[in-house]
Structure formats: C-alpha cells, structure tokens
C-alpha positions in Angstrom: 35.5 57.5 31.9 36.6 59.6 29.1 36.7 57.5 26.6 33.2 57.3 24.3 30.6 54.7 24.9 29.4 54.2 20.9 26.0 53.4 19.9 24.8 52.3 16.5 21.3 53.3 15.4 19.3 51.1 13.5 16.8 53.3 11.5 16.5 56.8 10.8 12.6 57.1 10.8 10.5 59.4 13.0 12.1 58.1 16.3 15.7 57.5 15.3 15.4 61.5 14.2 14.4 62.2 17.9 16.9 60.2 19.4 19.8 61.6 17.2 18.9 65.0 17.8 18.7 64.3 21.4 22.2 62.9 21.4 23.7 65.7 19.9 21.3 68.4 22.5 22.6 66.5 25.6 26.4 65.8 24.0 27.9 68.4 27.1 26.2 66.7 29.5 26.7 63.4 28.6 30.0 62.6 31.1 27.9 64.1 33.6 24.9 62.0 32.9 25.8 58.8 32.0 29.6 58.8 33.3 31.1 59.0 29.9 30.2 60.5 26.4 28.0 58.7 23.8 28.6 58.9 20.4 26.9 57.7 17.4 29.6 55.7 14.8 27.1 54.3 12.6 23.3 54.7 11.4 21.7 51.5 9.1 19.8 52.7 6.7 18.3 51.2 3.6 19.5 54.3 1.5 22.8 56.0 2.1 22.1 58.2 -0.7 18.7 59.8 0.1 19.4 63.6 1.7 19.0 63.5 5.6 19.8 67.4 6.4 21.3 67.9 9.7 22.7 64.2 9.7 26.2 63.0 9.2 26.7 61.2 6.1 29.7 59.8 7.0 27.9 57.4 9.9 25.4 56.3 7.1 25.9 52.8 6.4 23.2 49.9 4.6 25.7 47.2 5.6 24.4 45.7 9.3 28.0 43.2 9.1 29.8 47.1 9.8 28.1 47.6 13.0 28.0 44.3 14.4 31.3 42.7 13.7 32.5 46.4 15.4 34.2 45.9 18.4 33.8 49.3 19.3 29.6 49.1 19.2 28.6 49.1 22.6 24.9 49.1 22.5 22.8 49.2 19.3 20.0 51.2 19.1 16.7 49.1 16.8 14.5 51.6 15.7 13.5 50.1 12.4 10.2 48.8 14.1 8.3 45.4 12.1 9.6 41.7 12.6 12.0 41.2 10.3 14.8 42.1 9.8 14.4 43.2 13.1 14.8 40.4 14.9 17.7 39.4 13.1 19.4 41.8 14.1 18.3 42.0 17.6 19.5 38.6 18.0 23.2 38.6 16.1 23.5 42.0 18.4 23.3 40.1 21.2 25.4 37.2 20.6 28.2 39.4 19.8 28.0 40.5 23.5 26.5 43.8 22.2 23.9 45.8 24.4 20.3 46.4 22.7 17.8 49.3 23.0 14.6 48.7 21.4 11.7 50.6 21.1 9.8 47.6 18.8 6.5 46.6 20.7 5.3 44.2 18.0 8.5 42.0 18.4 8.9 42.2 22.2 5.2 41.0 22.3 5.9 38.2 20.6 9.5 36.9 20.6 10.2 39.4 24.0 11.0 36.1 26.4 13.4 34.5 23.9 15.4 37.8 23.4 15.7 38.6 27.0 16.8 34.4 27.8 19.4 35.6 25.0 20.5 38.2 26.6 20.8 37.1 30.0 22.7 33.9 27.9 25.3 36.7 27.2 24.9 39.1 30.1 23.8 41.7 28.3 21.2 44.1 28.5 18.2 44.5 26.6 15.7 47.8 27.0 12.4 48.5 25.8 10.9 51.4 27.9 9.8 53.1 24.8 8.1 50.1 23.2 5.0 50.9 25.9 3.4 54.2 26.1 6.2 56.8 24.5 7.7 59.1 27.1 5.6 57.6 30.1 8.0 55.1 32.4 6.0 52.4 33.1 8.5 49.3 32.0 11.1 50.3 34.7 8.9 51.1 37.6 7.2 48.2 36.7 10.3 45.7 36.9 12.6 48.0 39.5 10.1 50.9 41.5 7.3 48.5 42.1 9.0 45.1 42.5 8.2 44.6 46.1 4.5 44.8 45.0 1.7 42.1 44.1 0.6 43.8 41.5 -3.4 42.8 40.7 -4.3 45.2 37.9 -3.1 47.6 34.7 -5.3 49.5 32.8 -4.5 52.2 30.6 -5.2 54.5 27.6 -2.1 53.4 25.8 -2.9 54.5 22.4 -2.9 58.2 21.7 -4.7 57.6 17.5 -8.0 56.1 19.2 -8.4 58.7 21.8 -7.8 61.1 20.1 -10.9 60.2 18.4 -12.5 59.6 21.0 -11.6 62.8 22.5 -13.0 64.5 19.4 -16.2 62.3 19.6 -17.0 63.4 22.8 -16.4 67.1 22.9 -17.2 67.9 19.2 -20.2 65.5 19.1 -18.4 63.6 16.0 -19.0 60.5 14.4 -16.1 58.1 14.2 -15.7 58.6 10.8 -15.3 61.8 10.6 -13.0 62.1 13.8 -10.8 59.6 11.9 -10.5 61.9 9.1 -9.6 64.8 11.5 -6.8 62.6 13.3 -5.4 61.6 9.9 -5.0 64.8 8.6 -3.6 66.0 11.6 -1.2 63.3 11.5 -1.8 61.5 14.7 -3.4 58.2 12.7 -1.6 56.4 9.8 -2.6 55.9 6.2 -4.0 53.0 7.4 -4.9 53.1 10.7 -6.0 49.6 11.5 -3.6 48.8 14.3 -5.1 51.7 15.9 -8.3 51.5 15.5 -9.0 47.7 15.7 -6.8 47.8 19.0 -3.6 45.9 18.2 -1.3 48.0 19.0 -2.8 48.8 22.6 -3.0 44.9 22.6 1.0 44.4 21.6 1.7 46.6 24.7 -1.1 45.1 27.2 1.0 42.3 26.2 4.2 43.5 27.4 3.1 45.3 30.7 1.4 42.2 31.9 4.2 39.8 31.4 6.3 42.2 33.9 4.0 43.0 36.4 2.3 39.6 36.7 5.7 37.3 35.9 4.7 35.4 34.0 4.8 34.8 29.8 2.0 36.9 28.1 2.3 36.8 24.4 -0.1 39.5 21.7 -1.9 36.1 20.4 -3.0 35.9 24.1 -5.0 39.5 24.2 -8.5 39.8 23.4 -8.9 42.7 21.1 -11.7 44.8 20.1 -11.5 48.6 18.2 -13.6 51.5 18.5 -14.5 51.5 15.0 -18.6 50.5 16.2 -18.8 53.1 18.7 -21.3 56.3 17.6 -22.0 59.7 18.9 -25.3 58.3 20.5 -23.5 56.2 22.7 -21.0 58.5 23.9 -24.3 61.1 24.7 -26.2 58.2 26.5 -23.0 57.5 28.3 -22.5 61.3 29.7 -26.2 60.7 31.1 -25.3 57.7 32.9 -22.2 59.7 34.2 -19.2 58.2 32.6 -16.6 58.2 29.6 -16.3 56.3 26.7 -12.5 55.2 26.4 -10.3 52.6 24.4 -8.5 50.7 27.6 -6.2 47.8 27.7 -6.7 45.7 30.8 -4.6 43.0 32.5 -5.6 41.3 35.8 -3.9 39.1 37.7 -6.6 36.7 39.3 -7.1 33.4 41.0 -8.2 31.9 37.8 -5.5 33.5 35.7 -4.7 36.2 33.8 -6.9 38.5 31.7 -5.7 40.5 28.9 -7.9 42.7 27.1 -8.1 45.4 24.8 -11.8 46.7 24.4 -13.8 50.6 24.5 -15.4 50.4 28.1 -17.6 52.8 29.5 -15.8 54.3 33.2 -17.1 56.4 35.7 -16.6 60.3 34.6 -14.8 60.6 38.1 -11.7 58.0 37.4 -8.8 59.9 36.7 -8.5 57.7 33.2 -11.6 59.7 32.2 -9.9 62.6 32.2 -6.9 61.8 30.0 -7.6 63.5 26.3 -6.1 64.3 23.0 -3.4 62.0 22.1 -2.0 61.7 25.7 -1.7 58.5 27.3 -2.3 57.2 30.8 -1.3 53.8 32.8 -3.2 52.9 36.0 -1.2 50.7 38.2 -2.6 49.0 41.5 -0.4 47.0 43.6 -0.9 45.3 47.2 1.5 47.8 48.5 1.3 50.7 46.7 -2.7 51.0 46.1 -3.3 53.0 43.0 -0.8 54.9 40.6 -1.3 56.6 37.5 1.9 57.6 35.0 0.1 59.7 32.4 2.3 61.8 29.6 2.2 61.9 25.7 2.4 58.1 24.0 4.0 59.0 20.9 5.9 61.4 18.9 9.5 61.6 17.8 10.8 63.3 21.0 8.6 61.6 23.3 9.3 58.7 21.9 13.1 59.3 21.6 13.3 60.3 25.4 12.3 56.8 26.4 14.9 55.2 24.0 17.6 57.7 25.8 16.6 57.1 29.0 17.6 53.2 28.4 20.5 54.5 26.6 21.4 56.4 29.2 20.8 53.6 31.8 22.8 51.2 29.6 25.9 52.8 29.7 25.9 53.2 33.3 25.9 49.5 33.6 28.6 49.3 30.7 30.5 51.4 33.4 29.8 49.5 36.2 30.3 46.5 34.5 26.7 45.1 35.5 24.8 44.8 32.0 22.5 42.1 32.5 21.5 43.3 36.1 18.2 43.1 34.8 16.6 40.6 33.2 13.3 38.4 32.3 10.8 38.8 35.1 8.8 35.6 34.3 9.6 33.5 36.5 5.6 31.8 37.1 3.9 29.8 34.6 0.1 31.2 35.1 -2.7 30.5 32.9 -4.4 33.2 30.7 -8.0 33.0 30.9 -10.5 33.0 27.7 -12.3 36.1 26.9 -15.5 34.0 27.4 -14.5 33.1 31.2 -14.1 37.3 31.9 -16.8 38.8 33.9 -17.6 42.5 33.4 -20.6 44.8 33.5 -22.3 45.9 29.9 -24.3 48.7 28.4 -26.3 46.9 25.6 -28.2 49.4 23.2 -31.4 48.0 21.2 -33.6 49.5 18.7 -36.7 47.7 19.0 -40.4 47.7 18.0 -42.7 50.6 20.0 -44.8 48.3 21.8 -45.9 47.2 25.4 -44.5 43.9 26.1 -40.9 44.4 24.6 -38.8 45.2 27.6 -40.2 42.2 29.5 -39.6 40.1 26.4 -35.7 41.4 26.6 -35.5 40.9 30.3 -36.5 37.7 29.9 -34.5 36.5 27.6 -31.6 37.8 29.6 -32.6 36.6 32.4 -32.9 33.3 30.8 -29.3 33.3 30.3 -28.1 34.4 33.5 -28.0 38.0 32.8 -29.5 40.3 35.9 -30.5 44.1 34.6 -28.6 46.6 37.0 -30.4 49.4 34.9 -32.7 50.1 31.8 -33.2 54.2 29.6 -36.2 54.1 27.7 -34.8 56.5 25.1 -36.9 57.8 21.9 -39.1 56.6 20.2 -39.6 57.6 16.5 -43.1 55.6 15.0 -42.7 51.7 15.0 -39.1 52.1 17.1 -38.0 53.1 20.3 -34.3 52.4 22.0 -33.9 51.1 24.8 -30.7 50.6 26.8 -29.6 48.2 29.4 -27.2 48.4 31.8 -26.9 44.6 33.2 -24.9 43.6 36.3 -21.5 41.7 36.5 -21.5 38.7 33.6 -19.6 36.1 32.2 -18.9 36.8 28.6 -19.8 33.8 27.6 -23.5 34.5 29.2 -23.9 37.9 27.2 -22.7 36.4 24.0 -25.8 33.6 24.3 -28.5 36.5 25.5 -27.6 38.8 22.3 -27.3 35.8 20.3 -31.2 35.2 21.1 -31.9 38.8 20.7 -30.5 39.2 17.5 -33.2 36.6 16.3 -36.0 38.6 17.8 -38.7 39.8 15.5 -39.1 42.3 18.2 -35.6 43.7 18.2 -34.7 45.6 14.8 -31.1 46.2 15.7 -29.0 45.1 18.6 -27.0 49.0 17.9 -24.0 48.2 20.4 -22.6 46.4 23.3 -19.8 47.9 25.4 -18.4 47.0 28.7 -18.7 48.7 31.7 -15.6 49.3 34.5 
C-alpha cells in the first residue's frame, strides 16, 4: 500500500492544469484516500520546451511510446480532448492492460461502446465522469447509485456557454448577440463558439447519459440538435408572461416507441427547479421508477471543476488497482432499442407570427393548423404597429412532423409577413 500508483497525463491544457495541481494539493492525503499515493511520472505534451511554471520539467515528454510501453503506468489520464490522436491512444492504453481516465465527450459519444468492449477485453477500467457536466456526478450514479431504477427521462442544462447567455438575456434584457459578446469576453464561450451555441456539445453529452441510463447504444449522430442562436429578447419577455423560462435543455426519453434524444431551447414552467439554474452552472434532472425525481446541479466546466471529476475516477481507479477489480464496471448496453426520428417526437410549441393587421387572420392561421392536425392550447394578440400585429400561439401536444407541414403552409401565406420563431414547450 506504500508503494505509488503512477498516472501519466495526456495534455497539459486547462484541465490537465487542474488535475495536476489537485494531485500535488491532495499528495498527504492520498494513502488515506485512495489506499496508496499517486504520482505523476510523465506528462505528453506536444512541446517539452514551452515554459509551464509550477510544473516539473522533468515528467515532460512528446514521446506517447515512453508512457505506454512503461510498465510502471498504471492508469493514463487523456486530457488532450478531439478524436485523434486521441483515440489512438485511448486504445494502445488499453491493450497494454493500462487503466484510462478520460474526460473526452466528443470521442466517448461516438467510439464510447468500442472502447469500453476493449476494455472489458482487457479487464481494465475505463472512466469518463468528467466528460458530462464538469464537477456534477451524474455518470456514476447513473451506472452504480441508480442502477436498480427504470429510468424514463434526463433532461438537463448541460452546457454552461449557452446559459450563460441565456441567463444574461433574461435578466439584462439582451439580445443574443450581444450576450455572446459578453460571455466571450468573459471567457465562458470560445473563439468560436459554435459547439456551444448550435448545441453540439450538450448533444455529445445527451449522447452519453442516455446510452447509461436507458442501456442501450446512443451515438452523437443520433441526437437531434438545435442552438439558441434564433432566440430574441421578445421571446424570452413573451415567455415571463406566460410564466416560464427560456432554457437550452438536452432531453433523452426512454419510451415505448424508442428513444428520443434531443437537444433544443424549450420554454419550461418558471416553477421547475431547471428554471432556476443560472450563469454558467449546470443542472441534470433524473426521473426513475424508483427514485421519482432527482436533480445534481453544480458548475459544468472550469479547470478545477472539471479536474475534480477526472480525480474522482482517478481516485476510484486506484482503488480497484488495489483491490484487484478494474473492470468491475463496464458497458451498460446491454438492449438494442430503437431511437426515434425527430419527426415522430411529440411536444407542445410557442409559435410567434408577424402578420398583416387585419380581421380574419387568426382564423386563417387556426385553420391552417388545424388542417394539419395542430389544436391551439392558447393564442397573445401582442402589438400591433400599422399594417402588422404579432400574434402568438401556444398549440397543444404535436407530432413534429405535423408542425413542420402547418409552418410550412404559413410561411407561404400572403397574410403572414414573418413566421419570427418556433420553440417547444416542456
């Protein structure tokens, strides 16, 4: 138990910083911890030259054959994030009977199943609690806390950029472009901030949540994806009226017709506790057959936030190094269930027109709806300004397939200037 359990860390970015420095803050308490101490005997890096103050030169290395052909490497560390070489590596790790911690949601969302058959191959363990959600544990209650549960639903805020600007939308009355600017400069969204904003990073780790919970293979390819990046001030105003929030949610439920995964902004009730969740925090709403309804809610990103997910399956990994058990825990998906088209998924919309200011129009748009199998739960007049008024509708529950036809028709409408936007509704 005395003798070090080494890790090699594959990137020294914003979260192998965090997870370095919490090595070295938790060193004393390691044995204690984990059962033995961790140490790090090698970081990759693509340059072993570049200055890295408060880092150990001598563990730099830009050679991956020095960690992996090291017998002494217990459990490598990927942090480099991206497919390639990521995967690679991954993979060689694991055939050489060597443990893996990843944080990397775009690969898990995609190549996930193949790497965890591969590790199970070679009874070794592969992590990824931070590649959902930063700090919040959702992965591990998910496969170990909740496992006697049916669970039926996940949704979540799982993307701290987007509401953030939502957040700033909302309580500062912004536009969306000007909220972008403000999360930019404060650093919470990238250069370029598509992933964010177009929702494919919330749809990577949609991905990932619902192939544990539901057991059964979902893939990113199989998420239907949709980004804030049409949503204005008006509608998050017309929203408060109607009592509710806008947010950016990922949503995956397990149904008799099969699985829906979704990322999409959705308009929810200003009394779920989602609704509350601000800023760049992130929040996961869990309901199972047993359990009812949970929420884990905590910051989504950051280098220590981050970093304390990836230590956390450190930590857990050397346990099972100890015990001898790495492997314990494997693939979940064990079912084979369908995932159902975006145009099979029923939901509930708020559909915003600008039309002509004249008698006749709102029958001529309830008609046409109605034509297509759309009921109308509830209609705002809102101004009118001349030749144009808005009107809003809030229709009943809908196959998307339905609502695509209706505004397909209205869009042609010489009454209709503008169909302005169409959200769903929780």
């Amino acid at each position: 138990m005395n003798k070090p359990i080494r890790i090699a860390l594959l990137g020294l970015g914003t979260v192998g910083s965090g997870v370095y420095k919490l090595i070295h803050r938790r060193a004393q308490e390691m044995p204690q911890i984990a059962g033995a101490p961790i140490e790090i005997s090698h970081i990759l890096v693509r340059n072993t030259a570049k200055e890295r103050p408060g880092v150990d030169s001598s563990l730099l290395t830009d050679n991956w054959a020095d960690i992996v052909n090291d017998p002494e490497v217990s459990i490598v560390v990927e942090l480099m994030g991206g497919m390639e070489p990521a995967h690679t590596y991954i993979a060689e790790a694991l055939k050489a009977g060597k443990n893996v911690v990843t944080a990397n949601k775009d690969l898990i969302a995609m190549h996930g199943g193949d790497l965890l058959d591969l590790a199970a191959e070679h009874q070794c363990d592969l992590q990824f609690e931070a590649s959902v959600a930063g700090a919040i544990p959702i992965i591990r209650p998910l496969k170990q806390c909740l496992a006697g549960n049916e669970i039926s639903e996940i949704m979540g805020i799982v993307n701290g950029t987007t509401n953030y600007i939502l957040t700033r939308m909302t309580q500062d009355n912004m536009e969306f472009a000007d909220a972008l600017a403000m999360a930019t400069e404060l650093g919470y969204a990238e250069a370029d901030p598509t992933a964010d904003i177009e929702g494919y990073d919330a749809g990577r780790k949609v991905a990932i949540m619902a192939s544990i919970a539901f057991h059964s293979r979902v893939t990113f390819d199989d998420v239907y994806t949709e980004g804030i990046t049409k949503i204005q001030s008006t509608d998050i105003r017309y929203a408060r009226e109607l009592g509710k929030a806008i947010k950016l949610l990922g949503v995956a439920c397990n149904t008799e017709e099969g699985i829906e995964v979704r990322v999409h902004p959705m308009l929810i009730p200003a009394s779920h506790p989602l609704a509350t969740v601000n800023d760049a925090f992130n929040a996961v709403f869990v309901h199972g057959d047993a359990l009812d309804d949970a929420m884990f809610m905590g910051r989504g990103a950051g280098e220590l936030p981050t970093a304390s997910a990836v230590m956390g399956d450190i930590i857990d990994t050397a346990r099972n190094l100890l015990m001898g058990c790495t492997g314990r825990i494997g693939c979940t998906c064990y079912k084979n269930v369908p995932v159902k088209s975006i145009d099979d998924i029923r939901s509930k919309y708020y559909i915003r027109l600008n039309v002509e200011n004249r008698m006749g129009v709102l029958a001529g748009v309830s008609g046409v709806l109605g034509n297509n199998g759309v009921s109308i739960s509830q209609v705002l007049q809102k101004q009118a300004a001349g030749d144009s008024a808005e009107l809003v509708v809030i229709t009943d529950t809908v196959r998307e397939r339905h609502i695509r036809d209706a505004l397909l028709i209205l869009e042609n409408m010489s009454m209709v200037h503008e169909v302005s936007s169409v959200i769903r509704v929780y």
